[in-house]
C-alpha positions as protocol buffer text, in pm:
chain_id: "A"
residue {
  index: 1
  type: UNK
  ca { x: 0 y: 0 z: 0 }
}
residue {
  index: 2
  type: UNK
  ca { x: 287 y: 250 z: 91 }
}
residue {
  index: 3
  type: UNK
  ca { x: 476 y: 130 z: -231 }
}
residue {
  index: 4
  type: UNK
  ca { x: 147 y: 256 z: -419 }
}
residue {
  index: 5
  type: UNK
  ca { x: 77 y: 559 z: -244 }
}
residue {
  index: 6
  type: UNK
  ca { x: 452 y: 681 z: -306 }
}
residue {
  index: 7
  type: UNK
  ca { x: 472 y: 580 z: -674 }
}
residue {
  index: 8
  type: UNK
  ca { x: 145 y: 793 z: -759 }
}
residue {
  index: 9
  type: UNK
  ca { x: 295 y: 1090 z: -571 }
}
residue {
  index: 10
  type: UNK
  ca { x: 589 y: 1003 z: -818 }
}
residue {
  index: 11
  type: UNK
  ca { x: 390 y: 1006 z: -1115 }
}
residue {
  index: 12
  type: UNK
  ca { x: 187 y: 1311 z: -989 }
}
residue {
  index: 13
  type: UNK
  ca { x: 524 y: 1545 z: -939 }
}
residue {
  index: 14
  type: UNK
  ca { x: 679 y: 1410 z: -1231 }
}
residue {
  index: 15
  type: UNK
  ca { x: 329 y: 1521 z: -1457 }
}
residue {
  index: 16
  type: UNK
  ca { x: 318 y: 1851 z: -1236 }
}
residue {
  index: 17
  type: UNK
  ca { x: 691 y: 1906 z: -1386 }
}
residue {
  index: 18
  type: UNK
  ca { x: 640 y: 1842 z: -1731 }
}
residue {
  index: 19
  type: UNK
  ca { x: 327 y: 2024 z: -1770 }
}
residue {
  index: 20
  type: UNK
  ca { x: 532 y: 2342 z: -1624 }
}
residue {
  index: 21
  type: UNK
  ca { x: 914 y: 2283 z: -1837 }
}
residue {
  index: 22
  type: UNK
  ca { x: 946 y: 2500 z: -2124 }
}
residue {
  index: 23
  type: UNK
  ca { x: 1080 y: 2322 z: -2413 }
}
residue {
  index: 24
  type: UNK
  ca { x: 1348 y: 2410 z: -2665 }
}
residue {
  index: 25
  type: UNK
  ca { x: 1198 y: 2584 z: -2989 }
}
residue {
  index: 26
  type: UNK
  ca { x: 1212 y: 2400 z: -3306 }
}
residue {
  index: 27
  type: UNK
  ca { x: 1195 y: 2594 z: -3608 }
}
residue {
  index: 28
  type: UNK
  ca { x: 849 y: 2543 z: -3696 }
}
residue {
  index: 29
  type: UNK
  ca { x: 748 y: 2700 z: -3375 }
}
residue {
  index: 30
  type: UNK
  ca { x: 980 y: 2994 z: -3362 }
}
residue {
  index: 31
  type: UNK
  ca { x: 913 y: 3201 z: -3703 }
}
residue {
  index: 32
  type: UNK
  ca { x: 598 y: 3371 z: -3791 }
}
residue {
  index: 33
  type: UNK
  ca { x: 344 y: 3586 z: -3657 }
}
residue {
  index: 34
  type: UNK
  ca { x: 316 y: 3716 z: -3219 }
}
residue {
  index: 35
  type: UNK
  ca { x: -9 y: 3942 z: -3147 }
}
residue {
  index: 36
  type: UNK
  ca { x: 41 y: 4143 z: -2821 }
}
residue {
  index: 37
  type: UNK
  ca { x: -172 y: 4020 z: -2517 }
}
residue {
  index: 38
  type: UNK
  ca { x: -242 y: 4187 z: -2189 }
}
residue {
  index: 39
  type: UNK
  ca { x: -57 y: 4549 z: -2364 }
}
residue {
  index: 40
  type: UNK
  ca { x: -342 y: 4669 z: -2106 }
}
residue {
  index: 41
  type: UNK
  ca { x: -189 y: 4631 z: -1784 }
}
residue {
  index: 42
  type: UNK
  ca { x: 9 y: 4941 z: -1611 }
}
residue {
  index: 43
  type: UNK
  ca { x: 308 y: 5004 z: -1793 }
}
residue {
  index: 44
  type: UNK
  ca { x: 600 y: 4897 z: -1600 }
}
residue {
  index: 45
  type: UNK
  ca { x: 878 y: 4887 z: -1855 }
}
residue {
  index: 46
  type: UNK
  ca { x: 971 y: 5110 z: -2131 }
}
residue {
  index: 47
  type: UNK
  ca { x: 1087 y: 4861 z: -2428 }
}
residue {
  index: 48
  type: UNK
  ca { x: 772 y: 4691 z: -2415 }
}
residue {
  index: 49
  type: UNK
  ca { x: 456 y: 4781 z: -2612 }
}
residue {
  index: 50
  type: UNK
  ca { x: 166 y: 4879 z: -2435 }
}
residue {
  index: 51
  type: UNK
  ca { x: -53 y: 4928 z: -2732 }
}
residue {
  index: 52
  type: UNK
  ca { x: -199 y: 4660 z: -2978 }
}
residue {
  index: 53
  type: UNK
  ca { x: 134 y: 4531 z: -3159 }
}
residue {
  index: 54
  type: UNK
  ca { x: 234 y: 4255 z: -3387 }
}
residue {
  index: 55
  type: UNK
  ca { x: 561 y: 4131 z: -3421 }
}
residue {
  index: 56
  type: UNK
  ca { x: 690 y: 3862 z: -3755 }
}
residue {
  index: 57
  type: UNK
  ca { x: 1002 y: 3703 z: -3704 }
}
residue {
  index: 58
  type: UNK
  ca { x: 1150 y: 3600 z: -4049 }
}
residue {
  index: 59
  type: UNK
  ca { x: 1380 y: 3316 z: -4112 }
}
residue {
  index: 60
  type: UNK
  ca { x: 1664 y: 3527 z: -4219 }
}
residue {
  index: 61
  type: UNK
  ca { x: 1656 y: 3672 z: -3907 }
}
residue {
  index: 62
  type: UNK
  ca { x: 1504 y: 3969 z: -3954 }
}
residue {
  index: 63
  type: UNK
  ca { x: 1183 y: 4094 z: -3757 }
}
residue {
  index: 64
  type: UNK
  ca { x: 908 y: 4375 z: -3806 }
}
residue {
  index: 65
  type: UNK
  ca { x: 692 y: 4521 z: -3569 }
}
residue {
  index: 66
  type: UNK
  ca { x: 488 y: 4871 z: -3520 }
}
residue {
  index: 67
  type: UNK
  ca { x: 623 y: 4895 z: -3173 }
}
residue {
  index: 68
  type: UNK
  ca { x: 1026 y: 4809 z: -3229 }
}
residue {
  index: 69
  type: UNK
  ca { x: 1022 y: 4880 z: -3617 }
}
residue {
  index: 70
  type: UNK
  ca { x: 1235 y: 4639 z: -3840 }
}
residue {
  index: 71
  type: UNK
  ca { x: 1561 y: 4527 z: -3704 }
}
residue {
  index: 72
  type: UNK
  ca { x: 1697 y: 4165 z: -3673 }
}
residue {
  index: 73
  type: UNK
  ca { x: 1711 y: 3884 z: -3359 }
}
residue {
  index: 74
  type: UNK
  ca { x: 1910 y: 3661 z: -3206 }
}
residue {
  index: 75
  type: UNK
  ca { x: 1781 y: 3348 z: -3067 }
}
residue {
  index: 76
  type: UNK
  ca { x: 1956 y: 3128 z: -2842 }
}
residue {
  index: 77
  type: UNK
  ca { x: 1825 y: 2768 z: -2733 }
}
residue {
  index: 78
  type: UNK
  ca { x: 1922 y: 2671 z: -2408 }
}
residue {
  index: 79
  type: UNK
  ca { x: 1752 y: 2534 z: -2036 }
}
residue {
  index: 80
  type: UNK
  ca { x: 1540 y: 2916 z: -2130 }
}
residue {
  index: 81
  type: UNK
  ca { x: 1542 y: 2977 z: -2500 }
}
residue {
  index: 82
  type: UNK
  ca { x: 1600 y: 3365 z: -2515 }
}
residue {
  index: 83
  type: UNK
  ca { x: 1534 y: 3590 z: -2762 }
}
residue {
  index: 84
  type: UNK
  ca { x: 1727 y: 3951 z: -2825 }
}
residue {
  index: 85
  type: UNK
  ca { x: 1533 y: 4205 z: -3042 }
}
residue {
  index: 86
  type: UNK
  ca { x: 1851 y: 4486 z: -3213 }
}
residue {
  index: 87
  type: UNK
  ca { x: 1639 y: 4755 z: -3313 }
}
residue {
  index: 88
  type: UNK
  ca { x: 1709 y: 5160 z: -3313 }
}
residue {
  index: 89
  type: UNK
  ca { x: 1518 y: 5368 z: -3075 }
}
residue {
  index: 90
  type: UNK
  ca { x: 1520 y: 5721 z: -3025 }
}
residue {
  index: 91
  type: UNK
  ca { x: 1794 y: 5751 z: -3342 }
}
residue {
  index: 92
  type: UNK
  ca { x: 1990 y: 5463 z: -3091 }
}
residue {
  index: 93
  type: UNK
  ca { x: 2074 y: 5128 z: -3127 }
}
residue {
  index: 94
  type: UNK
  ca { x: 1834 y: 4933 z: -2865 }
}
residue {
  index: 95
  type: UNK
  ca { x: 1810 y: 4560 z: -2750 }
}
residue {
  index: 96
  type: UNK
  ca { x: 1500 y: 4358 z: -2608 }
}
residue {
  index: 97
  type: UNK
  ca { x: 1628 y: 4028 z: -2425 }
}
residue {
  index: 98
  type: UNK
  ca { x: 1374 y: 3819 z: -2332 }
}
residue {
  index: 99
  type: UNK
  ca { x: 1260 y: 3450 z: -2320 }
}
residue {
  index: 100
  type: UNK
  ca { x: 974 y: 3199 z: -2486 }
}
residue {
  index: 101
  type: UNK
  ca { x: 724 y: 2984 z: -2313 }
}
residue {
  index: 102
  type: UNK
  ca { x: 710 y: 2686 z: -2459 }
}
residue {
  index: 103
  type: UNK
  ca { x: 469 y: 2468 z: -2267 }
}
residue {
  index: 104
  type: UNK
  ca { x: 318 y: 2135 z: -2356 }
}
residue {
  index: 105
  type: UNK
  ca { x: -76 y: 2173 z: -2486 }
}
residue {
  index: 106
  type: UNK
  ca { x: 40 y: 2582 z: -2521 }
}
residue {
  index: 107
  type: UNK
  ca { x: 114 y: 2783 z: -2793 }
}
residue {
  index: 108
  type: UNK
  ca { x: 504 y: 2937 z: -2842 }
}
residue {
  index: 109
  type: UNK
  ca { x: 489 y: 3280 z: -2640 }
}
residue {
  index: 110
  type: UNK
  ca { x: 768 y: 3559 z: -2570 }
}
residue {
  index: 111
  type: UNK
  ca { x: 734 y: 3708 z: -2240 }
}
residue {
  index: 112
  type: UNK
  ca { x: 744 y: 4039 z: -2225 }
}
residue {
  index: 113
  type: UNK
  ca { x: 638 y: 4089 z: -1813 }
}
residue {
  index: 114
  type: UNK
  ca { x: 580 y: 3758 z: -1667 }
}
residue {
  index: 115
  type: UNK
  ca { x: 420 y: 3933 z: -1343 }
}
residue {
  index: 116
  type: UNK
  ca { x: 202 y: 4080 z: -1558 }
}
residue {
  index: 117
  type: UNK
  ca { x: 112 y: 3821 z: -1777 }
}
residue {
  index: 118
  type: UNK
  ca { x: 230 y: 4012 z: -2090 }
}
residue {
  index: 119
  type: UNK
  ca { x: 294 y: 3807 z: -2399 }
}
residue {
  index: 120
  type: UNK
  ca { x: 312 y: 3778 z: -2775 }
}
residue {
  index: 121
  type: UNK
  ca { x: 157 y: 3473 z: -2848 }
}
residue {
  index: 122
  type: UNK
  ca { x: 227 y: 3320 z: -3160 }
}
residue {
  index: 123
  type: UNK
  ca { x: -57 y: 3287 z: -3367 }
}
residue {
  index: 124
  type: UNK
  ca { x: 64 y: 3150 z: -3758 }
}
């Protein structure tokens, strides 16, 4: 009985941990189309849109967005796979760094505020 009761708390963490690991991006999930979410919320950081934005990343690594304007990335696939946004700002060169969500059952994000549950999700 013991032997049962500790293999299903077993099971249960080990479930609990993969439905919560972020995975490493494969290609097909890392190009294409991000629609702001939650742009809404107060705005705690300047080099993140707080307006309705899109933003394509191209497979030459270039990107366009209204927000950050056309520049290139840099993405890097690790235990976190990060993403850094060169753009000019202000007449200035200008980075984003940031990460994806890649979940299991969940579409490829970048987070923009985590606490605030600001995203691009990636929606083609």
């Amino acid at each position: 009985m013991m032997k049962r009761i500790i293999s299903l708390a077993v099971l249960g963490i080990f479930v609990i941990i993969i439905l919560n690991i972020n995975f490493p991006l494969k290609e097909k999930e890392l190009y294409g189309r991000y629609v702001d979410y939650n742009y809404q919320n107060p705005i705690c950081c300047v080099e993140a849109p707080h307006e309705p934005d899109t933003l394509i990343l191209f497979r030459d690594g270039h990107f366009e967005s209204e927000f950050y304007g056309k520049g290139r990335f840099e993405v890097s696939n690790g235990l976190v796979s990060r993403i850094i946004l060169h753009y000019i700002s202000d007449g200035e060169p200008a980075l984003g760094n940031t990460y994806f969500s890649n979940k299991l059952f969940e579409k490829t994000k970048i987070i923009l505020n985590a606490d605030m549950n600001h995203y691009y999700l990636k929606v083609d």
